[in-house]
PyMOL Python script that loads the backbone (N, CA, C, O; Angstrom):
from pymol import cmd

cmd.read_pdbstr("""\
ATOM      1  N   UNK A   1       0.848  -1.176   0.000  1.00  0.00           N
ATOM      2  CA  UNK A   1       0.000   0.000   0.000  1.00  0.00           C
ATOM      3  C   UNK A   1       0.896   1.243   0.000  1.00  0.00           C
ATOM      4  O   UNK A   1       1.795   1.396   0.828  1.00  0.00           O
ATOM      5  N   UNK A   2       0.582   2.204  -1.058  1.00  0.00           N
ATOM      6  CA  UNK A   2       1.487   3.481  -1.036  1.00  0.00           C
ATOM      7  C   UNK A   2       0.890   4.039   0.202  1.00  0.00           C
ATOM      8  O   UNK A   2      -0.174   3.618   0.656  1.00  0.00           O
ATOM      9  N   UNK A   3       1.766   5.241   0.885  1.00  0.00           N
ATOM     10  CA  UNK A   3       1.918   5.849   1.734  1.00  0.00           C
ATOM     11  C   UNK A   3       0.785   7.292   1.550  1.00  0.00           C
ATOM     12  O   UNK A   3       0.528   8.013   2.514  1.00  0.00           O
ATOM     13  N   UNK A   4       0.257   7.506   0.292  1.00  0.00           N
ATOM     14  CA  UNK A   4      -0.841   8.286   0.487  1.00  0.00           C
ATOM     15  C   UNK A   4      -2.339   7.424   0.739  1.00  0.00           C
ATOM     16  O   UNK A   4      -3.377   7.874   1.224  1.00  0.00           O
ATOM     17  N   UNK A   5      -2.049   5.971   0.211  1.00  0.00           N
ATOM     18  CA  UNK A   5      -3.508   4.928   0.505  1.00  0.00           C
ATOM     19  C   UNK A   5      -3.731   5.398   2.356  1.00  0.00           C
ATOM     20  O   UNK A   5      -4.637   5.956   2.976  1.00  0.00           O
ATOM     21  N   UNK A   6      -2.166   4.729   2.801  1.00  0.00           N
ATOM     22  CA  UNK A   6      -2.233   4.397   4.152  1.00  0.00           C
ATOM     23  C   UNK A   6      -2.914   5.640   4.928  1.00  0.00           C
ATOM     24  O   UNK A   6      -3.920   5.586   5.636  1.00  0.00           O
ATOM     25  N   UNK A   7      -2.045   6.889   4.597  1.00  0.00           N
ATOM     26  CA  UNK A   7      -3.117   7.800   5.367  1.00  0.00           C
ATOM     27  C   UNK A   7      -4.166   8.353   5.558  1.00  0.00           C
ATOM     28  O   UNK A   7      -4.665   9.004   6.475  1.00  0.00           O
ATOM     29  N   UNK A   8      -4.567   7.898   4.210  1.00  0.00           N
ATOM     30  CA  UNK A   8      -5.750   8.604   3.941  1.00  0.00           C
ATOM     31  C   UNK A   8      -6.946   7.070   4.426  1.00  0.00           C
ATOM     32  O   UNK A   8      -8.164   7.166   4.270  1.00  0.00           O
ATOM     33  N   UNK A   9      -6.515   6.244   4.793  1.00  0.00           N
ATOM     34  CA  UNK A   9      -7.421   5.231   5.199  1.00  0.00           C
ATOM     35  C   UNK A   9      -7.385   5.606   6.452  1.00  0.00           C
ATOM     36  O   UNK A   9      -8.533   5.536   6.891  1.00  0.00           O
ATOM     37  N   UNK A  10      -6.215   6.186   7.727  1.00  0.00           N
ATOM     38  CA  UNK A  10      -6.049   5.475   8.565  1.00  0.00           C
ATOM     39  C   UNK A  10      -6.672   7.059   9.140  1.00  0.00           C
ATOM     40  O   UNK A  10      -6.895   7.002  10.350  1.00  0.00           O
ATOM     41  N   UNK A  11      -6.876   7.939   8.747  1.00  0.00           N
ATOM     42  CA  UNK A  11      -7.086   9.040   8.480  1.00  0.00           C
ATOM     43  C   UNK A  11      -9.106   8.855   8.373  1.00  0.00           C
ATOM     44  O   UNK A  11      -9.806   9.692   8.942  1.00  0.00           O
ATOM     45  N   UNK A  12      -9.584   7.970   7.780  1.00  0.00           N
ATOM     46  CA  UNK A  12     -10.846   7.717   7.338  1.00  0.00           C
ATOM     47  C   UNK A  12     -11.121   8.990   6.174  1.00  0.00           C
ATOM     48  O   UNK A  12     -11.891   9.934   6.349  1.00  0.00           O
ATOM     49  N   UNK A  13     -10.433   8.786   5.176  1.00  0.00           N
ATOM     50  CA  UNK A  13     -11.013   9.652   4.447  1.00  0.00           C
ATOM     51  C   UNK A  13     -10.497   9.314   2.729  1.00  0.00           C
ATOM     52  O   UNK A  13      -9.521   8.686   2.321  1.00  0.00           O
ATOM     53  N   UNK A  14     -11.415   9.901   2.107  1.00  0.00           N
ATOM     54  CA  UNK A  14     -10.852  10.154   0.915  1.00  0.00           C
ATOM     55  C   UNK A  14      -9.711  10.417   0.527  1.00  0.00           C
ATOM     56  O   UNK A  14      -9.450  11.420   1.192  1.00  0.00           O
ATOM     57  N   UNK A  15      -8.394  10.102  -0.415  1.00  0.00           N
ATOM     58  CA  UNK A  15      -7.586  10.516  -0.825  1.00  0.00           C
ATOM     59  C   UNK A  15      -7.777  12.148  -1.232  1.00  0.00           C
ATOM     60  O   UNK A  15      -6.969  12.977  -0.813  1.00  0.00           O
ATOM     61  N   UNK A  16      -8.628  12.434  -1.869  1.00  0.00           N
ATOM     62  CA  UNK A  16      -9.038  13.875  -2.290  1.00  0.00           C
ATOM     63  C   UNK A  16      -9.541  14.722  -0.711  1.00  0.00           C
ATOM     64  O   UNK A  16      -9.617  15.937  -0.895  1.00  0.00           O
ATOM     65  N   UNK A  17      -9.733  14.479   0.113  1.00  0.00           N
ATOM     66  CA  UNK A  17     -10.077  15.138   1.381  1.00  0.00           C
ATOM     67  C   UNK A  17      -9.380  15.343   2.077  1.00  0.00           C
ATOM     68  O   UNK A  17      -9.603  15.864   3.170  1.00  0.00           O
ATOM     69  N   UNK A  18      -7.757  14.805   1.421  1.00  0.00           N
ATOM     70  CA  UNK A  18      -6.316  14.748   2.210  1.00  0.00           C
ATOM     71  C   UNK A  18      -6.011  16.277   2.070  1.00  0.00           C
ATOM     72  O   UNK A  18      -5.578  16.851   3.069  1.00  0.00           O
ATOM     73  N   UNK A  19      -6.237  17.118   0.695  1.00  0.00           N
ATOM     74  CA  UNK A  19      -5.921  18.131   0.705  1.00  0.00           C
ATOM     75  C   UNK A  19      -6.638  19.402   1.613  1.00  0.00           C
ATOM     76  O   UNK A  19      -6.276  20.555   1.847  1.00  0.00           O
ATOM     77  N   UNK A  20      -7.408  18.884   1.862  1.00  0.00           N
ATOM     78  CA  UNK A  20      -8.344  19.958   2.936  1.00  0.00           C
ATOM     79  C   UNK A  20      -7.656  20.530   4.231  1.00  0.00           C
ATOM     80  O   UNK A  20      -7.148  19.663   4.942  1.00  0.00           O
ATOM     81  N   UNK A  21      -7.559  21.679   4.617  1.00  0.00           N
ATOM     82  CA  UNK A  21      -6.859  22.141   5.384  1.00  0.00           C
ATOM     83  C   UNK A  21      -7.169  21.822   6.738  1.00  0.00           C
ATOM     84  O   UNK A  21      -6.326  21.759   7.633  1.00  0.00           O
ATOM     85  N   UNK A  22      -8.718  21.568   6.912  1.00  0.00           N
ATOM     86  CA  UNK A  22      -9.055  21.003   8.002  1.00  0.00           C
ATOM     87  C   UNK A  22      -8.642  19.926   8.340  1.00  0.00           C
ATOM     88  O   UNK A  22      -8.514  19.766   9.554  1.00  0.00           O
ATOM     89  N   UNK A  23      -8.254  18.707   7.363  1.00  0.00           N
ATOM     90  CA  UNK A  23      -7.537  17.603   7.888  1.00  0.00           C
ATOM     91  C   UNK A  23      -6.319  17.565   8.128  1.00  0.00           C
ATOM     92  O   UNK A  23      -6.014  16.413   8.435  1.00  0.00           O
ATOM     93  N   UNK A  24      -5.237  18.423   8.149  1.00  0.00           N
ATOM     94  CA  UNK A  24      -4.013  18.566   8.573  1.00  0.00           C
ATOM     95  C   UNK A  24      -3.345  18.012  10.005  1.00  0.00           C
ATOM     96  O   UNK A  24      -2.272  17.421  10.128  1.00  0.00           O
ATOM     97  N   UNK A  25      -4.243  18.358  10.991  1.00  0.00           N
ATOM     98  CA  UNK A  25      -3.585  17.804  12.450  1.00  0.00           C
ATOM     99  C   UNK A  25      -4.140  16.885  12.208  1.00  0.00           C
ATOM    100  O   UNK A  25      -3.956  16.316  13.283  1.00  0.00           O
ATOM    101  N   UNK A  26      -4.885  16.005  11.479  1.00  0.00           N
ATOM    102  CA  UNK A  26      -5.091  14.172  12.204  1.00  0.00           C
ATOM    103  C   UNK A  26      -4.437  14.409  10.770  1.00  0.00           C
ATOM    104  O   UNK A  26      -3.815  13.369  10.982  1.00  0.00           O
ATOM    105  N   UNK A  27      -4.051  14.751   9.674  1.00  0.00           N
ATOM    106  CA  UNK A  27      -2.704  13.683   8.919  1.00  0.00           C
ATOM    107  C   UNK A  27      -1.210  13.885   9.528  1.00  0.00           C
ATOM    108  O   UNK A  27      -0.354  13.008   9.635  1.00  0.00           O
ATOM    109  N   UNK A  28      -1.102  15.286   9.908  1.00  0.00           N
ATOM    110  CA  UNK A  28      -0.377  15.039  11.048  1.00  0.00           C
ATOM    111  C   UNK A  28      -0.016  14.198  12.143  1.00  0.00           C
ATOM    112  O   UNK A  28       1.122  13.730  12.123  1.00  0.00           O
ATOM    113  N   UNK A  29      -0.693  13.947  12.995  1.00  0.00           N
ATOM    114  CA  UNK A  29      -1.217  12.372  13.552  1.00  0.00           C
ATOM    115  C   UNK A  29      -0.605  11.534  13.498  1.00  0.00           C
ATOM    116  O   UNK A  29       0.129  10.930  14.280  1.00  0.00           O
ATOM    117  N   UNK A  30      -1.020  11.406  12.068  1.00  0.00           N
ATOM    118  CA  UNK A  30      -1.055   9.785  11.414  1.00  0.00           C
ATOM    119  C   UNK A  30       0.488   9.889  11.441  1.00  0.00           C
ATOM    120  O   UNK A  30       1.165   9.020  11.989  1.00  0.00           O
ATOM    121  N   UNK A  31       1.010  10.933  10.860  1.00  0.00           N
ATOM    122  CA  UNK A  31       2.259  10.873  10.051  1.00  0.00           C
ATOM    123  C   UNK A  31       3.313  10.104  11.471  1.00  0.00           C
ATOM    124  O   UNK A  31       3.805   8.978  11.555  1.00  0.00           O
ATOM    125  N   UNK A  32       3.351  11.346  12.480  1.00  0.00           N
ATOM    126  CA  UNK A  32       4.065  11.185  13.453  1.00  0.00           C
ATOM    127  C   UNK A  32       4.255   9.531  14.103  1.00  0.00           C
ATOM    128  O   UNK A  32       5.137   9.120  14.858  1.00  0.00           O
ATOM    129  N   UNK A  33       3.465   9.027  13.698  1.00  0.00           N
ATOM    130  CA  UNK A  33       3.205   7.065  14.162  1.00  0.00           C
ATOM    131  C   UNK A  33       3.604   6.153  13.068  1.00  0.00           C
ATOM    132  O   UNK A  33       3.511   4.926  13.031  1.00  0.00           O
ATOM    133  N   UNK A  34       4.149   7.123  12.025  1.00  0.00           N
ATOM    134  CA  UNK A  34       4.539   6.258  10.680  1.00  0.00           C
ATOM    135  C   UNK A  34       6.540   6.091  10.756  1.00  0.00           C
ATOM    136  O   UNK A  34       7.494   6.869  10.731  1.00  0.00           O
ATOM    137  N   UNK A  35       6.382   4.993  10.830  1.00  0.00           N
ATOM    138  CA  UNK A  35       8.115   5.343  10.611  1.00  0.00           C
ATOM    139  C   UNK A  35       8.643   5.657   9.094  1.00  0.00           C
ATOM    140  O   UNK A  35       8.609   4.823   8.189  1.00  0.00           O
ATOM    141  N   UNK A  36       8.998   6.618   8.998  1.00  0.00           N
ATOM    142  CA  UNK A  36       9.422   7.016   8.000  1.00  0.00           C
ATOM    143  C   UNK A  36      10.306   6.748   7.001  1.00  0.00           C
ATOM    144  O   UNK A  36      10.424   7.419   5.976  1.00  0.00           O
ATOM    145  N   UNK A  37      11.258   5.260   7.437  1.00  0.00           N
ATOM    146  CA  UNK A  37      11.430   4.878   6.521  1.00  0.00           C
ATOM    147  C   UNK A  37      10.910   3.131   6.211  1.00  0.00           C
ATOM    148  O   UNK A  37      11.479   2.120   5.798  1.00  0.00           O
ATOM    149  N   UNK A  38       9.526   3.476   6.672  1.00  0.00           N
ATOM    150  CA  UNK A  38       8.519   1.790   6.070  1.00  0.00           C
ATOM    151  C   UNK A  38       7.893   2.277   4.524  1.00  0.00           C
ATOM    152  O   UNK A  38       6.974   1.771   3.880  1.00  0.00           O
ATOM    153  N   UNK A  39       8.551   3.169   4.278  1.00  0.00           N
ATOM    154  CA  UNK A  39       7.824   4.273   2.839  1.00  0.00           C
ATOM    155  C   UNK A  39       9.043   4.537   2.069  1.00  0.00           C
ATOM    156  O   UNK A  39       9.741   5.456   2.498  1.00  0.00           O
ATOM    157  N   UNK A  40       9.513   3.811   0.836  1.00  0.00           N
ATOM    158  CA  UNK A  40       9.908   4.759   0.338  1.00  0.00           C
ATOM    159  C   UNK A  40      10.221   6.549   0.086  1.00  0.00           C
ATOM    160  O   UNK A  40       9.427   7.439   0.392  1.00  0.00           O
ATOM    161  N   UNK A  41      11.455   6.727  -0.485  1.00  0.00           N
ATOM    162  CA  UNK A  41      11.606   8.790  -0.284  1.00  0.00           C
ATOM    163  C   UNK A  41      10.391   8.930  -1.386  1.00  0.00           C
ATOM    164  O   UNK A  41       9.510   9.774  -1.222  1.00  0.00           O
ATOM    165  N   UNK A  42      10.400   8.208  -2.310  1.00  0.00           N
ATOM    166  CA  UNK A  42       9.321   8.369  -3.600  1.00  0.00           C
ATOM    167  C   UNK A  42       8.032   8.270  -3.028  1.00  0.00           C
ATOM    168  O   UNK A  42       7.249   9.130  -3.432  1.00  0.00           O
ATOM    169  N   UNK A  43       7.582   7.450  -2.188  1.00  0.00           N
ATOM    170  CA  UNK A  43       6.606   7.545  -1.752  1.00  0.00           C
ATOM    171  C   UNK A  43       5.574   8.667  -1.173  1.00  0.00           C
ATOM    172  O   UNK A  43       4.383   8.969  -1.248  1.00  0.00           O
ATOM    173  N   UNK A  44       6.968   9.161  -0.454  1.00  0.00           N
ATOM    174  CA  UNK A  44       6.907  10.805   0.661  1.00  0.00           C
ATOM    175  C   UNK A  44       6.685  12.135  -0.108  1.00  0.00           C
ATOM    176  O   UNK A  44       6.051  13.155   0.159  1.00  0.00           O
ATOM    177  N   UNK A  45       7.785  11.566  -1.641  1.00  0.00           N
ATOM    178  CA  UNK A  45       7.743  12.979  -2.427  1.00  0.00           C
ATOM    179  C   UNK A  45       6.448  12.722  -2.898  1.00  0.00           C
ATOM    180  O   UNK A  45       5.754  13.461  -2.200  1.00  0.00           O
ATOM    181  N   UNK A  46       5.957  12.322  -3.403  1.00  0.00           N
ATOM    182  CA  UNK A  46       4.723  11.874  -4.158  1.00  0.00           C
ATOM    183  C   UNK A  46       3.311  12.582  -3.273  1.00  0.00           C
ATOM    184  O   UNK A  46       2.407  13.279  -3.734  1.00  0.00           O
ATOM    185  N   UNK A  47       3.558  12.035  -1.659  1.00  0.00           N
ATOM    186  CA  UNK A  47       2.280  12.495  -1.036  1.00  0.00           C
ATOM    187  C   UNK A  47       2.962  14.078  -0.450  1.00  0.00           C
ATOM    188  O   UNK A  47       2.052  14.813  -0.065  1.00  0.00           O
ATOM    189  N   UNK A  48       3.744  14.430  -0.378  1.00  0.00           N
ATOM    190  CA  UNK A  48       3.780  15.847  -0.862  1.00  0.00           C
ATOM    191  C   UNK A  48       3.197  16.866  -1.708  1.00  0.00           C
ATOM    192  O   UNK A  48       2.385  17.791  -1.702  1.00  0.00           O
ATOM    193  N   UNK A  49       4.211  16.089  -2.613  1.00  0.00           N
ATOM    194  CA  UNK A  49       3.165  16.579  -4.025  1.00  0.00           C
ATOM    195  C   UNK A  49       1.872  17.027  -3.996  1.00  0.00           C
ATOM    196  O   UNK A  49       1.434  18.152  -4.240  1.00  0.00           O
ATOM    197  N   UNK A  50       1.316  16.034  -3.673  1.00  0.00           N
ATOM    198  CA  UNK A  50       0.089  15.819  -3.999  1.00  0.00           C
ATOM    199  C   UNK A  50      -0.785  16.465  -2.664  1.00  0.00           C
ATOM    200  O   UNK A  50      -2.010  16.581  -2.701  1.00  0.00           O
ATOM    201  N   UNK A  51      -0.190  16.751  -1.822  1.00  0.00           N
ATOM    202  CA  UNK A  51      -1.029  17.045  -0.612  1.00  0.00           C
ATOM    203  C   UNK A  51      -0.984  18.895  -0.812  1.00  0.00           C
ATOM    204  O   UNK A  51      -2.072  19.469  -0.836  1.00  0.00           O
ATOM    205  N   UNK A  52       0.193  19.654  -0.934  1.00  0.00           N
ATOM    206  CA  UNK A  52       0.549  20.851  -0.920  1.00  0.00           C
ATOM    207  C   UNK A  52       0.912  21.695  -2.449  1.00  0.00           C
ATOM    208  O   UNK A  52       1.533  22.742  -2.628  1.00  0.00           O
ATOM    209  N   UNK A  53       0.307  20.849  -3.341  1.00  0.00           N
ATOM    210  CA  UNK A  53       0.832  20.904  -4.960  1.00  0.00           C
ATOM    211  C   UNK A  53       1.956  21.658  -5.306  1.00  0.00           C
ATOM    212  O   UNK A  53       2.075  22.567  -6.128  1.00  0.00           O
ATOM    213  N   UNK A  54       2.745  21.150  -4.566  1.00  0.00           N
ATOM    214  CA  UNK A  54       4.556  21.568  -5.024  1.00  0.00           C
ATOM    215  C   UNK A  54       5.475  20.297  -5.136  1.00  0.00           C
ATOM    216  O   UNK A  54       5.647  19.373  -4.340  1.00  0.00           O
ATOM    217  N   UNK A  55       5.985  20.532  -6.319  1.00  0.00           N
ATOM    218  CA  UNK A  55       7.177  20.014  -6.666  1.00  0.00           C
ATOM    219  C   UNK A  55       8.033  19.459  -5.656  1.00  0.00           C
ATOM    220  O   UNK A  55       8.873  20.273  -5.272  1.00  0.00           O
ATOM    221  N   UNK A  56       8.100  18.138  -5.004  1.00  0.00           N
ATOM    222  CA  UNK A  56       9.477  18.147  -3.886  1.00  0.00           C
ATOM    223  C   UNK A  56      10.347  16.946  -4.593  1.00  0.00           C
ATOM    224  O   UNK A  56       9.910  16.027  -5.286  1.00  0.00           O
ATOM    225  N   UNK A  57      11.504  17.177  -4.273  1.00  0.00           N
ATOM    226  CA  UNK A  57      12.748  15.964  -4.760  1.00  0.00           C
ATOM    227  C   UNK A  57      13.783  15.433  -3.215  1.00  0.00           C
ATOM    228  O   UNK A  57      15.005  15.291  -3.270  1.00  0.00           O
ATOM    229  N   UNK A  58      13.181  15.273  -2.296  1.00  0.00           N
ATOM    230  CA  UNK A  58      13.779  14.786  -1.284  1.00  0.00           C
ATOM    231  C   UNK A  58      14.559  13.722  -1.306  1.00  0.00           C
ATOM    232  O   UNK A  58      14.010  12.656  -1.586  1.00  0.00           O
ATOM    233  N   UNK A  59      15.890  13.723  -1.049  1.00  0.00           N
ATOM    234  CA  UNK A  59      16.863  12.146  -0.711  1.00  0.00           C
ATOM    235  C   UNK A  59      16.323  11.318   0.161  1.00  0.00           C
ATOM    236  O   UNK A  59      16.196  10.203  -0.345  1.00  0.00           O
ATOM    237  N   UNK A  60      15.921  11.377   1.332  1.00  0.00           N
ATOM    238  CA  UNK A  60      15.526  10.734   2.417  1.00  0.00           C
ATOM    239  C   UNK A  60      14.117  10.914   3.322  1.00  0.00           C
ATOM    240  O   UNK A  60      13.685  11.853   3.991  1.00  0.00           O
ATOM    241  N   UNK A  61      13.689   9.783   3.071  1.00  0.00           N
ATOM    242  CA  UNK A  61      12.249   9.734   3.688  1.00  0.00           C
ATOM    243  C   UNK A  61      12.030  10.682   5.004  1.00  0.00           C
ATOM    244  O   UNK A  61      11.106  11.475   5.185  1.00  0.00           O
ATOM    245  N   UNK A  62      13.516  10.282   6.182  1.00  0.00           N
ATOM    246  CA  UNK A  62      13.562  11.222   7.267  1.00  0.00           C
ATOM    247  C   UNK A  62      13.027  12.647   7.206  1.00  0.00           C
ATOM    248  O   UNK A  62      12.046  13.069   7.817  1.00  0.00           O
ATOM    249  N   UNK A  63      13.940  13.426   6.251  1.00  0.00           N
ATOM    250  CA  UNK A  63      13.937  14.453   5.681  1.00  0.00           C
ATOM    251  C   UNK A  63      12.438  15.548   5.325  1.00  0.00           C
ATOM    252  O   UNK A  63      11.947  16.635   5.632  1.00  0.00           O
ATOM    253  N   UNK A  64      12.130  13.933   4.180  1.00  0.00           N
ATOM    254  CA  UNK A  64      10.203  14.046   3.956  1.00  0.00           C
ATOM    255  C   UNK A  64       9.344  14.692   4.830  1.00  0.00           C
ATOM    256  O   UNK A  64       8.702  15.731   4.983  1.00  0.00           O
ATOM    257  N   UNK A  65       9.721  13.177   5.550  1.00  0.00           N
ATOM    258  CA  UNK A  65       8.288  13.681   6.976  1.00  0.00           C
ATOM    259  C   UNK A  65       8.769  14.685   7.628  1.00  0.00           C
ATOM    260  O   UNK A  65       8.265  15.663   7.076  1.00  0.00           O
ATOM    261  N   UNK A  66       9.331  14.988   8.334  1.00  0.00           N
ATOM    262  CA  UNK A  66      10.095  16.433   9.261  1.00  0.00           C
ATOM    263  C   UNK A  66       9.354  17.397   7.824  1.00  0.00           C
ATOM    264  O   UNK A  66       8.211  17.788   8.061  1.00  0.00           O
ATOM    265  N   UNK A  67       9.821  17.710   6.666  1.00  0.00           N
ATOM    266  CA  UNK A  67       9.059  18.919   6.292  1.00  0.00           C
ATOM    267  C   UNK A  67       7.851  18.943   6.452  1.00  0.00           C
ATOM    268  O   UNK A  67       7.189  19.864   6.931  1.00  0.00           O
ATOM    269  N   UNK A  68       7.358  17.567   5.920  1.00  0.00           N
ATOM    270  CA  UNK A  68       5.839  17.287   5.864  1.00  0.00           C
ATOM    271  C   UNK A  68       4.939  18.052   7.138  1.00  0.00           C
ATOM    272  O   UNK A  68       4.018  18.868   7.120  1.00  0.00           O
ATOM    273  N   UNK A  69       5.462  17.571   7.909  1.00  0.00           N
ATOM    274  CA  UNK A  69       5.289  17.779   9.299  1.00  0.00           C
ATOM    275  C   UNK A  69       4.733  19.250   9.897  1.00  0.00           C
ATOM    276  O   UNK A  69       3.743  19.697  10.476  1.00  0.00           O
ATOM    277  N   UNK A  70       6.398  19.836   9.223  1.00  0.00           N
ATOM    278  CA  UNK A  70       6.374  21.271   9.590  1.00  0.00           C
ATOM    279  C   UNK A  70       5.549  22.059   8.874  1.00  0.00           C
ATOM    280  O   UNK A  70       4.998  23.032   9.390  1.00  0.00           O
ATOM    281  N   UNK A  71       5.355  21.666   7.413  1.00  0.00           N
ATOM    282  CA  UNK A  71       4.258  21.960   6.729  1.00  0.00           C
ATOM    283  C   UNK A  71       2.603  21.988   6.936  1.00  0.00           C
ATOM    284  O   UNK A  71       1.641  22.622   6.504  1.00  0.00           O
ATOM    285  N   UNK A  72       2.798  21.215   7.597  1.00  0.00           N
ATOM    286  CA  UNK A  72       0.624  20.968   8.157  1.00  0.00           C
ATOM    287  C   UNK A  72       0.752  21.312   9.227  1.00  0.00           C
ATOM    288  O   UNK A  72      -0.375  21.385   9.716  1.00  0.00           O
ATOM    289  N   UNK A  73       1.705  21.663  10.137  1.00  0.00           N
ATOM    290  CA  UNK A  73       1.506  22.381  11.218  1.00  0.00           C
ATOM    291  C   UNK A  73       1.522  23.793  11.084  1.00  0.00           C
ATOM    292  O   UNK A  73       0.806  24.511  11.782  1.00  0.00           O
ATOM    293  N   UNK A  74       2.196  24.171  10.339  1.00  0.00           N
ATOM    294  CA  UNK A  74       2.454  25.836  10.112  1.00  0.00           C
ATOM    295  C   UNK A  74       0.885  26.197   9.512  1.00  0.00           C
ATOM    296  O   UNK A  74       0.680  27.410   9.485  1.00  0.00           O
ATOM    297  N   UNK A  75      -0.327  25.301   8.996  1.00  0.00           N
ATOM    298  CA  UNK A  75      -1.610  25.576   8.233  1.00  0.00           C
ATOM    299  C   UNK A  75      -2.535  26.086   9.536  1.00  0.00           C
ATOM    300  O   UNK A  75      -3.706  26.426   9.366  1.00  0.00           O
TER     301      UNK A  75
END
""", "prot")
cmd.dss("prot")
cmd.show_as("cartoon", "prot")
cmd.util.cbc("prot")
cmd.orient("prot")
């Protein structure tokens, strides 16, 4: 299961409801209980992408989540 399935299941929601700003602290949540590297970096860039519609090219999954992170918290 890619790493945007997982959250957005574990999350109870739509993949498309991931982008909603209101869901940020429970994907937040989720994220913080995910070890970050059971996911591919491709995985991480991908639900980036797709969560904040910017371009990311991250080396390391670590890396990922810590922005990710800092990103839905700063919303």
């Amino acid at each position: 299961m890619a790493l945007i399935d997982q959250v957005a299941d574990q999350c109870g929601l739509f993949i498309s409801d991931l982008k909603a700003q209101d869901n940020y602290s429970v994907i937040a949540e989720i994220l913080t209980q995910i070890d970050p590297d059971s996911f591919p970096v491709t995985d991480w860039n991908h639900f980036i992408t797709y969560l904040f519609e910017k371009d990311v090219a991250f080396t390391s999954s670590s890396q990922a989540r810590q922005t990710c992170l800092e990103q839905l918290n700063q919303k």
